[in-house]
N, C-alpha and C positions, 0 to 999 in steps of 0.2 A: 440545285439541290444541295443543299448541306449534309454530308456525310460525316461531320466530325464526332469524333462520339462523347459523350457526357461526360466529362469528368468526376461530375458529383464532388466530395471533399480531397480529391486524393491532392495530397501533399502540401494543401491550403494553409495546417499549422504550421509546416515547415517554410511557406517561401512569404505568408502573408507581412508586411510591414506595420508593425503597431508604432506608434511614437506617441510619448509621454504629451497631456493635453499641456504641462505649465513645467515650469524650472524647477531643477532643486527637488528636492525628497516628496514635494505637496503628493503628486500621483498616488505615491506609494503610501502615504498617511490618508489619502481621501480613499482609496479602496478598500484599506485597512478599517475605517471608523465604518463606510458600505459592506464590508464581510460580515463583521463584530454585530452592528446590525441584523443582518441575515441571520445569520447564526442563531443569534441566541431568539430573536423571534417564531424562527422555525424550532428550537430547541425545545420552547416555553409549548408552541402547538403540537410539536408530536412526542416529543422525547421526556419531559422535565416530570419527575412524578405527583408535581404539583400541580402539572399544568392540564392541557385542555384533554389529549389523545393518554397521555400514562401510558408510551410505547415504551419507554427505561422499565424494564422488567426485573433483570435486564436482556434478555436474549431476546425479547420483540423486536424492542427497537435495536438490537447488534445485529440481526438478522436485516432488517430493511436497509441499515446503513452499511451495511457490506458490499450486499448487493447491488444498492443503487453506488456505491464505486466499481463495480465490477461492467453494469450496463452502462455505463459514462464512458469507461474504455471501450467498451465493444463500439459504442457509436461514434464516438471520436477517431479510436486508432486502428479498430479490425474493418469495421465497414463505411471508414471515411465520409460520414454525414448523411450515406444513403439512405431516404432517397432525396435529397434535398437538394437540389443544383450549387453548381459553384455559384453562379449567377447571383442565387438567393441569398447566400453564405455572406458574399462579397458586397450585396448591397441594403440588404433590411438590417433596420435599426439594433443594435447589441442590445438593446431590453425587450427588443420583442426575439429577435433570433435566443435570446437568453431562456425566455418563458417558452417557445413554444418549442424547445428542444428538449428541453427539461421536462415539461409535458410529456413528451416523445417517449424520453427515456424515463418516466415513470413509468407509463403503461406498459411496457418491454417489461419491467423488473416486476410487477403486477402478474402479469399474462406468466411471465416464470414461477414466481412463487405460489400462486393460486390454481392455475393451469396444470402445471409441472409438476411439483415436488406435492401437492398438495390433491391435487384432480387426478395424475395419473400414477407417477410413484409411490406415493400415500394411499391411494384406495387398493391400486392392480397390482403392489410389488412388496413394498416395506413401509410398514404400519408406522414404523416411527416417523417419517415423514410428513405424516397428518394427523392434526389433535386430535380429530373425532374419531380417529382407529383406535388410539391409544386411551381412550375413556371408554372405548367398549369392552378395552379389556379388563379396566376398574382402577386404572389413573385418572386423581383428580383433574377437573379441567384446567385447571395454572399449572400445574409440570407438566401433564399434557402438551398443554401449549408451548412451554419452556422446553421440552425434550424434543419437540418437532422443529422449535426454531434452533434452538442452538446446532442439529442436524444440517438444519440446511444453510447456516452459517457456517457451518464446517468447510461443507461443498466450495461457498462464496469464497474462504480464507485463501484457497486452492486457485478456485477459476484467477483472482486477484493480482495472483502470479503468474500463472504460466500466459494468460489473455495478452497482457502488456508483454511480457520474456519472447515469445516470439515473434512480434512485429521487431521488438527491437534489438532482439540477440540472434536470432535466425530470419533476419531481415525479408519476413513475410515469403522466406523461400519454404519451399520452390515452387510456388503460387505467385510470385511477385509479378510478372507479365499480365495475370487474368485481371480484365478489365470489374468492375462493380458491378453489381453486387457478387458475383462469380467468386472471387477471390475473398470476400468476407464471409461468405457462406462455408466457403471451403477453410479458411481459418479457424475459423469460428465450429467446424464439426471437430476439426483435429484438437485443437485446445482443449472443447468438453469432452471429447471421449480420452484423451488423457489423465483431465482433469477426475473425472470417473473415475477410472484403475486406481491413483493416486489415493485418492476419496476409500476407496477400499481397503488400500492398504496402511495407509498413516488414521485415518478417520473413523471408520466400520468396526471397528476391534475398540476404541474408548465407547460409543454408542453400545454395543455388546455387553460390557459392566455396567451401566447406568441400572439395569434392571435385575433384582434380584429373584431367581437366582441367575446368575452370570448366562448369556446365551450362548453357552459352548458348543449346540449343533449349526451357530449362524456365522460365528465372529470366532477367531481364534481368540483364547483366552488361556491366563492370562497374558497381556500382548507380547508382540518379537522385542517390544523396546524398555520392559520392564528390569531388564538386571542391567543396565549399564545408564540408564534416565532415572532409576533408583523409583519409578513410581511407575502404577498401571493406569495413570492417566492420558487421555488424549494431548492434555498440553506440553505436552514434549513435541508432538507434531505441530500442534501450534506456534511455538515459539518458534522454532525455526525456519516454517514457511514462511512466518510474517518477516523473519530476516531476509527472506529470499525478495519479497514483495518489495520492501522498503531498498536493497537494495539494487534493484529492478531500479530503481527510480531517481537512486542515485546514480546508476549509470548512464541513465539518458539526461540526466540533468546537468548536477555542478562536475560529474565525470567528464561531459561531453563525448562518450562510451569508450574511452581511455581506458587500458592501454590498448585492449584489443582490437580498435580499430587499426594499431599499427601492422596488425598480420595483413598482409595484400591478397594472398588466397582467400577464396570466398567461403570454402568449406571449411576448412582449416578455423578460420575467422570465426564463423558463425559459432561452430560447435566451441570454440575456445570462448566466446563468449557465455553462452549455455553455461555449461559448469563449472566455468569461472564463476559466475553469480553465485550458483550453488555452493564453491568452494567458499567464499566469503562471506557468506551468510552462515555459511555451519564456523566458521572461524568467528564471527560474531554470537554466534548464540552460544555460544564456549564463552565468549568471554566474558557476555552479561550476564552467565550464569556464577562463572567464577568469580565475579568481582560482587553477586551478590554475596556472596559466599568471606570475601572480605571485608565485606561490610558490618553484616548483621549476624555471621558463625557459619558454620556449616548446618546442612538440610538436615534436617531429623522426619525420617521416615513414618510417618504413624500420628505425627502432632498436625497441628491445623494452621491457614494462615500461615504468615510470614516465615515459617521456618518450614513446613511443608516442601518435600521436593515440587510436586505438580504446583503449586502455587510459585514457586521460583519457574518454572519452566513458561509459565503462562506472563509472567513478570516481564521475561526476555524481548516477548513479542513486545508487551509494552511500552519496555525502553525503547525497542528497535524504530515504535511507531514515534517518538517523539525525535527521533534524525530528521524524521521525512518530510514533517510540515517546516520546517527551518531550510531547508534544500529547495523546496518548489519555491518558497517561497523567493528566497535567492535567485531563481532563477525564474523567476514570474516576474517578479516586481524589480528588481535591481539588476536585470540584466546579465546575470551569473557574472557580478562584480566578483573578481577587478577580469582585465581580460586583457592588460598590458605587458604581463610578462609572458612567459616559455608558457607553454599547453600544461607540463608538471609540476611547475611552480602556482600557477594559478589552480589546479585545482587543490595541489596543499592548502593552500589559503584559505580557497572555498571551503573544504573540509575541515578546517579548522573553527571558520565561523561554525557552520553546521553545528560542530559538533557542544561548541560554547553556547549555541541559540538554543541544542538540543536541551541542554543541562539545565537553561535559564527558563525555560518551561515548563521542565519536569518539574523546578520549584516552585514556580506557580501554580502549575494545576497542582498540585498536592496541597499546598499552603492555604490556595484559597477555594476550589471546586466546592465543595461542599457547601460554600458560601451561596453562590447561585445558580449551582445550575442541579440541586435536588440531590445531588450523590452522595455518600455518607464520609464522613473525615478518613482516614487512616488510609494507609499501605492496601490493604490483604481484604478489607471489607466486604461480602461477596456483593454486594450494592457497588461496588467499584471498580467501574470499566474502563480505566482514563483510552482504550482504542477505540471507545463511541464516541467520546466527543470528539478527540481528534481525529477520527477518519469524516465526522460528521462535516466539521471544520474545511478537511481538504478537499470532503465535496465539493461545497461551496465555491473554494479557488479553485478548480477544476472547471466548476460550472462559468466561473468566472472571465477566465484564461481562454476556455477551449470555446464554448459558447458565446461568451459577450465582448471577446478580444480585449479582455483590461479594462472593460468601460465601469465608474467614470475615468479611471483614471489615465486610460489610452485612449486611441482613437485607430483604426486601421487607416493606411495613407498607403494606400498602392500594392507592388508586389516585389519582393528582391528574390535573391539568388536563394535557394537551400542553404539554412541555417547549418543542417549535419553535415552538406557535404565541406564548407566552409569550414568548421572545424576539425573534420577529419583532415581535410588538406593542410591545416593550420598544424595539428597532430604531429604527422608523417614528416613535414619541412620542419619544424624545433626539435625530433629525437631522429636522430641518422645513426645508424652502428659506427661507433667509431671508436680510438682504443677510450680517448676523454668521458662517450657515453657509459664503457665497460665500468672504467673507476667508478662513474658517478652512481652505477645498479649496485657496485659493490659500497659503496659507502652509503649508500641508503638503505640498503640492507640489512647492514651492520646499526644505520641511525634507526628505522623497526626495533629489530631485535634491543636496543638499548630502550628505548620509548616507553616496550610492552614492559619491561624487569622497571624500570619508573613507574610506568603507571600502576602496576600491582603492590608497588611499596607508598605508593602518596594516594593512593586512591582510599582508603581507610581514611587518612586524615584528611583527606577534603570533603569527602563524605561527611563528616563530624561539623567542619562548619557548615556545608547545606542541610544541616539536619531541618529536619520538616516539624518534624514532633519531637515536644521534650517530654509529652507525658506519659 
């Protein structure tokens, strides 16, 4: 009798072995010209407002593409592939395990949307949540729809973060022992009902002004974060949680979850991980605020578009989201090159690329989106979401990576050791307390603090040559 018990996915993307099908960069250009594909085909059917579905609203189609990153992680990283044997994982074909997981996790984000915010929050709780509450109160049917979606995109901005933050910063404790589905179930309550309270308090209070007059027996008004975010919009919550999201993701990626993996206490660790994230994301969205601010003038409260506080706040998230696809990507396809030197020399580098792939895209999608894929030219346009295509984008390699192991341009070949704990070991043996490490925190320190006073005084004139628009 076999007693072994199921595995299902747990830890499949960490120990699986992909290797490259052919030599040399082809992999990485053959999956690339197979995304771009995807992409823009799926773009043209659901998203493009030229195209077949006219989901780019745009909060229709920002509300599906949210969430279907949000149900990708839940199935990938909260509940490990359940219910689909490692067996299956391990040996059906990467275009069919690709399609029929995706399947999967469509009908999940379906059953949520329709179900959920729509079937029972929407009818039994909060009108905003469903178009057809909100046309019975005598909003037309397109904001309507647009006030209900952009709600439960809100939700998604949130779930985004904290779904992926705790497998990987509170390392699925203190649930980490409960076998599947047990352990995903129970993840997966604590995240949403956090994500909830959160949702309340950063989210519920912009929903409250949308509707005139202000709902001040529902929603605190005007919000906690109006005198120091300069505006009573939501997107001041916005922008920062997308920094927390993005990076989330740089610390499981080109980070290799540096530095905090060096604490050896587990609690200690965890929690420093946690609001490490969060410290770094509010120090990011400070600073893509501020550097709009040297770019284009300071925020004028009251005017519209690009000089708008809430429209810089909402920016923030934007920028934040053009790190991320240049990071996965590095670390999908190139193997979170280079990985020769010390643990904190390679991820400078890594971050360095990042951060030059980041820039090198913002100019393109700005330059030429509007070109094809239905969006309107400029900055500030409210037809302009550059976090729909790109989160649409990292779908895709998500779907790619996680679902199809790299296929074409990988192949799974057996099973090796944990990727994390390899790195983390890697980590802990390159940085030792010693007095040599002591110098080397203080003169990196001092190399920060000198970087940020450069980057504030050349960031104006490099800004000027990527200028996008001269008109």
């Amino acid at each position: 009798m076999n007693t072994e018990t199921e595995r299902f996915g747990t830890g499949y993307l960490d120990e699986r072995n992909l290797v490259p099908r052919w030599h040399g960069p082809l992999p990485a250009l053959v999956n690339l010209a197979f995304l771009a594909i995807v992409f823009y085909s799926t773009w043209w059917i659901f998203q493009d407002p030229r195209g077949l579905l006219r989901m780019y609203t745009p909060y229709v189609g920002y509300m599906y593409c949210r969430w279907l990153l949000v149900t990708l992680i839940w199935v990938a990283y909260i509940f490990s592939y359940w219910p689909f044997k490692r067996s299956w994982l391990e040996k059906t074909h990467p275009l069919t395990k690709g399609i029929v997981l995706t399947a999967f996790t469509w009908v999940i984000m379906m059953v949520l949307i329709k179900g959920f915010f729509y079937g029972i929050l929407g009818n039994l709780a909060i009108a905003y949540f469903n178009p057809a509450q909100l046309e019975k109160i005598g909003i037309t049917g397109f904001y309507a729809l647009e006030y209900s979606s952009e709600a439960i995109l809100l939700f998604a901005a949130i779930a985004s973060w904290l779904s992926p933050a705790w497998v990987l910063a509170f390392e699925e404790a203190p649930w980490k022992s409960l076998t599947q589905p047990t352990k995903g179930f129970t993840i997966w309550l604590a995240t949403f009902f956090l994500a909830t309270i959160i949702y309340f308090v950063t989210m519920h209070p912009h929903m409250g002004i949308l509707y005139y007059p202000w709902q001040e027996f529902t929603s605190v008004s005007p919000p906690w974060w109006e005198n120091f975010a300069n505006t009573v919009s939501g997107n001041f919550s916005i922008g920062w949680i997308m920094c927390c999201t993005v990076t989330v993701w740089l610390y499981e990626s080109i980070w290799e979850r540096y530095p905090f993996c060096l604490i050896r206490n587990d609690t200690l660790r965890r929690f420093s991980a946690f609001f490490g994230i969060i410290a770094i994301s509010l120090a990011m969205a400070a600073f893509f605020y501020f550097g709009q601010e040297l770019v284009w003038g300071e925020a004028i409260r009251g005017t519209r578009r690009d000089f708008a506080p809430d429209w810089r706040w909402l920016h923030v998230g934007e920028m934040a989201i053009f790190l991320m696809l240049p990071a996965l990507w590095l670390k999908f396809y190139h193997g979170n090159w280079p990985n020769k030197f010390s643990t904190p020399v390679n991820i400078v580098v890594r971050t360095a690329i990042t951060i030059v792939g980041a820039v090198a895209v913002y100019w393109l999608y700005y330059k030429t989106a509007h070109l094809f894929l239905g969006t309107q030219k400029g900055f500030s346009h409210p037809q302009q979401f550059p976090m729909i295509p790109m989160i649409w984008f990292i779908n895709f390699m998500l779907i790619n990576y996680w679902f199809m192991d790299g296929w074409p341009g990988w192949k799974l070949q057996g099973e090796r050791a944990s990727e994390t704990l390899e790195s983390i070991e890697k980590a802990r043996a390159d940085v030792r307390w010693s007095p040599t490490l002591g110098w080397g925190i203080a003169a990196g320190t001092a190399a920060g603090i000198a970087l940020y006073f450069i980057a504030i005084n050349v960031l104006p004139t490099v800004a000027g040559w990527l200028t996008v628009y001269t008109d």
